[in-house]
C-alpha positions in Angstrom: 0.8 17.6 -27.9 -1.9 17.1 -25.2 -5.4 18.3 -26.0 -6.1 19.7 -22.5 -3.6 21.3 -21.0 -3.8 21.1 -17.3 -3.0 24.3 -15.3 0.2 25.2 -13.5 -1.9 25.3 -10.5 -2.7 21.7 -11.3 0.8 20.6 -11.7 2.0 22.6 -8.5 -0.8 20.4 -6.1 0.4 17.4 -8.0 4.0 18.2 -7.2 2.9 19.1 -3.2 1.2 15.6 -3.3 4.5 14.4 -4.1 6.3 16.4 -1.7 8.5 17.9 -4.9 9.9 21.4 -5.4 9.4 23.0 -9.0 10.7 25.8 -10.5 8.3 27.9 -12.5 10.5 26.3 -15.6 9.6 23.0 -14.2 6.0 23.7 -13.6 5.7 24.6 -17.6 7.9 21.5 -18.7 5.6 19.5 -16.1 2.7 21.1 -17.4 2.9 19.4 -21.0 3.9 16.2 -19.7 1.6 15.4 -17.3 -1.1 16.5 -19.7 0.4 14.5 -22.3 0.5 11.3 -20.0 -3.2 12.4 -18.9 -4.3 12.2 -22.4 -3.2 9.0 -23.4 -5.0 7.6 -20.3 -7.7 9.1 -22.1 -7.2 7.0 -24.6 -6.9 3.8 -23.0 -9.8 4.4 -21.1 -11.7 5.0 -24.1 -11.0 0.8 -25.5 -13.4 -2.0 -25.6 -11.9 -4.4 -23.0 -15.3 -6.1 -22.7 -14.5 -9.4 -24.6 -11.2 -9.4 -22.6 -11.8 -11.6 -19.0 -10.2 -9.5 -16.6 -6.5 -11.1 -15.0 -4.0 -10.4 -12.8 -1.1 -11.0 -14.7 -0.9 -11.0 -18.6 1.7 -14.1 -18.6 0.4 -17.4 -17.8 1.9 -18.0 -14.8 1.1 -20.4 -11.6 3.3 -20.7 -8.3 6.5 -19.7 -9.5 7.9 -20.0 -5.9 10.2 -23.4 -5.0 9.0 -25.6 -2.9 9.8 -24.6 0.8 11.9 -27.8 2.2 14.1 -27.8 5.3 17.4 -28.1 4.7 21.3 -28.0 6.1 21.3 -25.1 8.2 24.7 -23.4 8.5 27.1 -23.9 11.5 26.9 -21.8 14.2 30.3 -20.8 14.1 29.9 -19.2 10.7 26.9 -17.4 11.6 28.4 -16.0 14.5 31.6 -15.3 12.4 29.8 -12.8 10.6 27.7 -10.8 13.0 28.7 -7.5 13.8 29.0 -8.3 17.7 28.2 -11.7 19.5 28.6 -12.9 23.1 29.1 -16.8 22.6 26.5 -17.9 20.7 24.4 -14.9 20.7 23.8 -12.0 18.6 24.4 -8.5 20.4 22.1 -5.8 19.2 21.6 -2.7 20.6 18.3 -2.2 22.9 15.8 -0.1 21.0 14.4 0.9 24.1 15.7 2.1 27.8 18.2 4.4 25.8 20.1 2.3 23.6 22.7 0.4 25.2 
């Protein structure tokens, strides 16, 4: 159960920021979850992270992305194969501009 409740004009302007419709049943639902959620960032504001170094991820990662090597490329003939329209060895796309064709 939060400790502060936040009002349904709170949870209406939260739900505009979003771009969301409520309900004036959603509004009350909304109403005790949002202050819930509020509350228990309450909480975690309220710890001692001072000892902790600050990190951007908790894992101990480094690059985790493969080496980026050249390779085989495929044959023309299948990448052509599977374009939705090609003139020889060309992709056809439709022109974004001068009215699309």
């Amino acid at each position: 159960m939060a400790e502060t409740l936040l009002s349904a004009e709170d949870v209406r302007a939260i739900a505009d920021l979003a771009r969301l419709e409520l309900s004036e049943a959603d509004v009350g639902a909304y109403q005790q979850q949002l202050s819930d959620v509020l509350d228990y960032f309450q909480k975690l504001q309220e710890l001692d992270t001072s000892h902790i170094d600050p990190m951007a991820s908790a894992l101990p990662l480094s690059n985790v992305m493969r080496a980026d090597e050249a390779g085989p490329a495929l044959p023309l003939d299948e990448v052509i194969a599977n374009a939705p329209d090609s003139d020889g060895e060309q992709f056809r796309v439709r022109a974004v501009l001068d009215g699309g064709e």
